[in-house]
N, C-alpha and C positions, 0 to 999 in steps of 0.2 A: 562083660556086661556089668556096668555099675548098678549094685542095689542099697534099695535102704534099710534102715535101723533093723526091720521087721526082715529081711534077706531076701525078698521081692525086687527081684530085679525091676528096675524102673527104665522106659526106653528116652532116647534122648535129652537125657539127666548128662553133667558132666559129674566127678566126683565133687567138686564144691557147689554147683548148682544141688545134688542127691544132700548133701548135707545139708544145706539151707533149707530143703523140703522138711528134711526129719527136724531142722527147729521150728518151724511152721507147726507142723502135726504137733512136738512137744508141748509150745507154747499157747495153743488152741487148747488142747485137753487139760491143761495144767489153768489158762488161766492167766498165766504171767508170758508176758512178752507181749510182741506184736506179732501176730500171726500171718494179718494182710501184708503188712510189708514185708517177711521174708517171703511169703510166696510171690511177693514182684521182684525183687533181689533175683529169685530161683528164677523167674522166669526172665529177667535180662538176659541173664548168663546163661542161659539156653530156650530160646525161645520157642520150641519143640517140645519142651518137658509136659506131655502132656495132665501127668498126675498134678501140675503143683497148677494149671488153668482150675481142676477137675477138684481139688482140695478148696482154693477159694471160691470156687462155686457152690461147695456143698457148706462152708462156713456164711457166704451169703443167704443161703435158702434156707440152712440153717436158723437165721436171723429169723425168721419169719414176719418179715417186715416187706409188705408190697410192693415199698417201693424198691427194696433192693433185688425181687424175684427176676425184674426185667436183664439186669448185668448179672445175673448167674442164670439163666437162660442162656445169654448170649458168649458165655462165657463156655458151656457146654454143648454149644453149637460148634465154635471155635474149633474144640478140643478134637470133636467129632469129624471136624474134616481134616485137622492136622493128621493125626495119624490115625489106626485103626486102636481107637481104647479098647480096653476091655470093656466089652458087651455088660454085666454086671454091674462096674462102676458107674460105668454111665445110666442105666438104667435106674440105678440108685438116687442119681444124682437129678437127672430128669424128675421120679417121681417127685423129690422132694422142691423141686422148682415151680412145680405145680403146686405147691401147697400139701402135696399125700406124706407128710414128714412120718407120721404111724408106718407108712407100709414102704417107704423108706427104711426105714430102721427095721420091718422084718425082714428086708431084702439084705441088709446086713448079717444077718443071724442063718439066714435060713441056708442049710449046707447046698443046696442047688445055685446060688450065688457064691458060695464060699471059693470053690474052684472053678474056674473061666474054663469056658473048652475051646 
């Protein structure tokens, strides 16, 4: 099973598609790069990868801008019938597409989220 940076196995990742994910995440948190474009890079090259749908959704909802809530909805819709995400991520990802970016971000923290069952 290919994982990333963090040793989180990620499911239908190849190892250069899981790479492209972790510069996405770096370049996001950091600032420097383009983030949307290696998550579509990551998702050419495996168009299953559900984390790297589920990373630019939460970069768009992120945004907190209305018009971009519609394409990370739909983006988190996707991810949810591609394969079985983890119930947490997506949950995460959901509230914050709704505008709940606060309880979002507790849902990150909070150790009930922290490991998927």
């Amino acid at each position: 099973m290919i994982r990333d940076a963090q040793g989180q196995a990620i499911t239908g990742a190849t190892s250069a598609s899981a790479a492209l994910l972790d510069r996405a995440v770096r370049a996001y948190n950091s600032g420097y790069g383009d983030a949307m474009a290696l998550c579509d890079e990551a998702i050419v090259d495996s168009p299953h990868l559900v984390m790297a749908h589920l990373t630019k959704a939460w970069m768009l909802a992120g945004a907190n801008d209305p018009r971009l809530l519609g394409k990370a909805q739909a983006l988190v819709a996707g991810a949810a019938g591609m394969a079985r995400a983890g119930r947490a991520t997506l949950q995460r990802v959901r509230r914050t597409g709704r505008g709940r970016v606060w309880s979002a971000a507790f849902c990150l923290r909070h150790p009930a989220f922290l490991y998927e069952r």
